[in-house]
N, C-alpha and C positions, 0 to 999 in steps of 0.2 A: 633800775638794776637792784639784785640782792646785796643786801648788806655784806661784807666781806665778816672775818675775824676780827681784821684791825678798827674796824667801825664798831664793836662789840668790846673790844683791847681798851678804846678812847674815852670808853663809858666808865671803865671801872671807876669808883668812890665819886661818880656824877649824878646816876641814877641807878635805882635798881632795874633788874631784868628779870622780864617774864616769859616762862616756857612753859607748854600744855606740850602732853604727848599726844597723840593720833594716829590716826590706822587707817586711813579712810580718804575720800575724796571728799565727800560734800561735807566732812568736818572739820578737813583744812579748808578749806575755801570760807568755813563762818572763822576757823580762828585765825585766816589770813585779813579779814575784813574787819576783827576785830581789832588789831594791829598789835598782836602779841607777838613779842620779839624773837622766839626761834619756836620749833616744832623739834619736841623728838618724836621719832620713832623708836616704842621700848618696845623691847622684848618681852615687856610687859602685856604685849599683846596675846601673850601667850594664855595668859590669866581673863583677862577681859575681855580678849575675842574668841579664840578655840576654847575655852573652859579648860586647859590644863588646870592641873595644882602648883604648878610650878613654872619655873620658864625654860628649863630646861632640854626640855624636846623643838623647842625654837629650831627653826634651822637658817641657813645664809639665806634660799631660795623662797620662807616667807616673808623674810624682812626686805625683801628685794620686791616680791610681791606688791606691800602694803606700806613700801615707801616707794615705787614708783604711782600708785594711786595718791597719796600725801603729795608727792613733788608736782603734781600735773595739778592738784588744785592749790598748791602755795604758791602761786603767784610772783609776790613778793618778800614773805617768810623765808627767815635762813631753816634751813631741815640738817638736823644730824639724826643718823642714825643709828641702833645699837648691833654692833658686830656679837651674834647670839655663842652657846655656850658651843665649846671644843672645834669654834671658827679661827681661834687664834691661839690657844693654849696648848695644841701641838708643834709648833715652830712658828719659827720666823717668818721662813716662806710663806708658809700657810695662812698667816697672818696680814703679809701682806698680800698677795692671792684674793684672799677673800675682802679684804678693805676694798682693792681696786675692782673688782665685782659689783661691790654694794656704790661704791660711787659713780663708775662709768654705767650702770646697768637703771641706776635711778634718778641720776643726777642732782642727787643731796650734794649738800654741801662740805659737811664731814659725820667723821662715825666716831662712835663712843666703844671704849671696851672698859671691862672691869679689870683691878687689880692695880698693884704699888711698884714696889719693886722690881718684884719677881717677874714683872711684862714691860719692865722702861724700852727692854732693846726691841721689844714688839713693835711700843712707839714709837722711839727711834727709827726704827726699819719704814713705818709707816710714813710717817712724817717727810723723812730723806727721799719718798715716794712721792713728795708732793701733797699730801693730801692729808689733812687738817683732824688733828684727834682730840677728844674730850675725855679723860680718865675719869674713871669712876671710883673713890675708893671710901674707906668707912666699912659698912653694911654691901657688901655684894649679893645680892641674891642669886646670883652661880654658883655661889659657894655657901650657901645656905647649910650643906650637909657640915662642911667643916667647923662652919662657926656656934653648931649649936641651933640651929634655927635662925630665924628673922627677929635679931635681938641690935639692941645699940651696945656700937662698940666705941672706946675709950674712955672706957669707965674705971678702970683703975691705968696704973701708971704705965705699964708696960704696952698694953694696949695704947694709951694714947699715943707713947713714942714713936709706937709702929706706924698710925697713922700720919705722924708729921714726916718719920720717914718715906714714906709711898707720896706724899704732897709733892717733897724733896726731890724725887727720884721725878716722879712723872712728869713734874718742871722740865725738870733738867735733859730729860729725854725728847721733850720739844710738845708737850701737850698745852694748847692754847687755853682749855678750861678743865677746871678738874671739878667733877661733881661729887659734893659729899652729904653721903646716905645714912641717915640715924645716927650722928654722932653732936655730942654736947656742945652748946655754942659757944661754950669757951674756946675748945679747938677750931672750931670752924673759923671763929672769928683772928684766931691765931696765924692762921691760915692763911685766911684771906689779906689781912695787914702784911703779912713778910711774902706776896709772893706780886707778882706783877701779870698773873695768868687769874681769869674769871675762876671764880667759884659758883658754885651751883649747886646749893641748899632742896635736900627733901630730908626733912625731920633734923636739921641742923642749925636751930635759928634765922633771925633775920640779921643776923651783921653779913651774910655771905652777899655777892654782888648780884648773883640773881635767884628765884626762889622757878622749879620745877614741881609740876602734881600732875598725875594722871588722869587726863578729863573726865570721866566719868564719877573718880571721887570726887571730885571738888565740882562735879555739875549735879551730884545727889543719884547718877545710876546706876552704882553698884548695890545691889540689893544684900547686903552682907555685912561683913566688918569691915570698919573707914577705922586707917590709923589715927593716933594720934595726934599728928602732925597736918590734918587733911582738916581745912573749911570748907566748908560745905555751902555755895554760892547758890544753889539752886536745888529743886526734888526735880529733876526730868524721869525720873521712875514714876513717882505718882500719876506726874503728867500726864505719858503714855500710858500708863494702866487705864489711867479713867476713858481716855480714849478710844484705845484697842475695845473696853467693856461696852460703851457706848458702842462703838461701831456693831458688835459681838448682837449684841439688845436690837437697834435696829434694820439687820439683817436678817434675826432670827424672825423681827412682826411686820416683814415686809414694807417698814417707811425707808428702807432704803434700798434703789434707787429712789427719790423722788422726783414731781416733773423737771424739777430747774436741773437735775443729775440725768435726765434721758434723750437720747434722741429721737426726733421726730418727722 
């Protein structure tokens, strides 16, 4: 069986936790074999599979997409997924509406939304649904327009209060993990000590309980800018390049097919 929340809960300040996002079937199935402890589904997919600029044109019906391809090869991997932009941020209803969508329609195990405060009752509303939420707060990339860009926030005083508040609020609202995006690890780690809900660090230090990156920066295939925050385990870009050119070479001078590649 999949690991529940409370199996995730029993962990905290035991071991750290590992999460890769994914879009796909046959790359949950290597990061379900690899035994890394949850899958998201980001809306980040939006970036790394369609070529948006943003994530913003995400809709419920992609993520629904390319997390029921995720769920039918995780196996054993817990899968949350990200409820995309203006899925939740017009009501309640709507919010939950679309959460039970994404869950009964994929059969992830929970969904993630962005936002502090200003969406506890979303969570709330969600949760009292039954069905298991991961807040995101710090750096939202939904709200990319109002913060100025894709910048780290709580860097001076006001700003970090707001993030301890939205921590406060998400808790409190019934969110089992809160994941935090580009903010200093003093906060994070502030965080993570006064709350009894997982943290989940991208650009936030290592004191948080577990650390999230988008697989293809941390496997080397985004051919572009790798944040800050992003090791770089592997070039699977070179990989395939040399690959794809070699096939490209022996295509064009006829050694491939060769006899062991033909039928006879």
């Amino acid at each position: 069986m999949k690991k529940t929340i409370f199996d995730y809960l029993s962990l905290k300040g035991k071991r750290g936790l590992s999460v890769l996002t994914c879009y796909d079937y046959l790359t949950a199935k290597t990061i379900d074999e690899a035994g890394v402890d949850m899958i998201l589904v980001g809306d980040s997919l939006g970036n790394v599979i369609m070529g948006y600029d943003n994530t913003l044109a995400v809709t419920v019906e992609d993520m629904i997409h390319h997390g029921k391809a995720v769920c039918r090869g995780a196996q054993n991997t817990f899968v949350m997924i990200d409820m995309p932009f203006m899925s939740y941020q017009t009501s309640v209803r709507d919010a939950v509406i679309n959460a039970g969508r994404i869950i009964s329609e994929t059969n992830c195990q929970a969904v993630k939304l962005e936002g502090g405060v200003e969406y506890a009752d979303r969570i709330k509303a969600i949760t009292e649904a039954g069905i298991p939420v991961v807040a995101h707060i710090g750096m939202t990339p939904q709200s990319f327009n109002t913060l100025g860009g894709f910048k780290v926030q709580g860097k001076t005083e006001k700003s970090a209060q707001k993030i301890l508040d939205d921590a406060k609020a998400v808790v409190e609202a019934g969110a089992f993990a809160i994941t935090l995006e580009c903010v200093p690890e003093s906060i994070a780690a502030q965080i993570t000590e006064s709350t009894d809900a997982i943290t989940i660090g991208i650009g936030a230090g290592n004191k948080c309980d577990a650390q999230v990156l988008v697989w293809q920066d941390m496997a080397g295939y985004s051919n572009g800018f790798v944040p800050k925050f992003v090791k770089q385990y592997a070039n699977v870009h070179d990989t395939l390049l040399e690959a794809f050119k070699q096939y490209k070479e022996e295509v064009a001078n006829h050694t491939f097919p060769d006899k062991e590649h033909t039928f006879h």
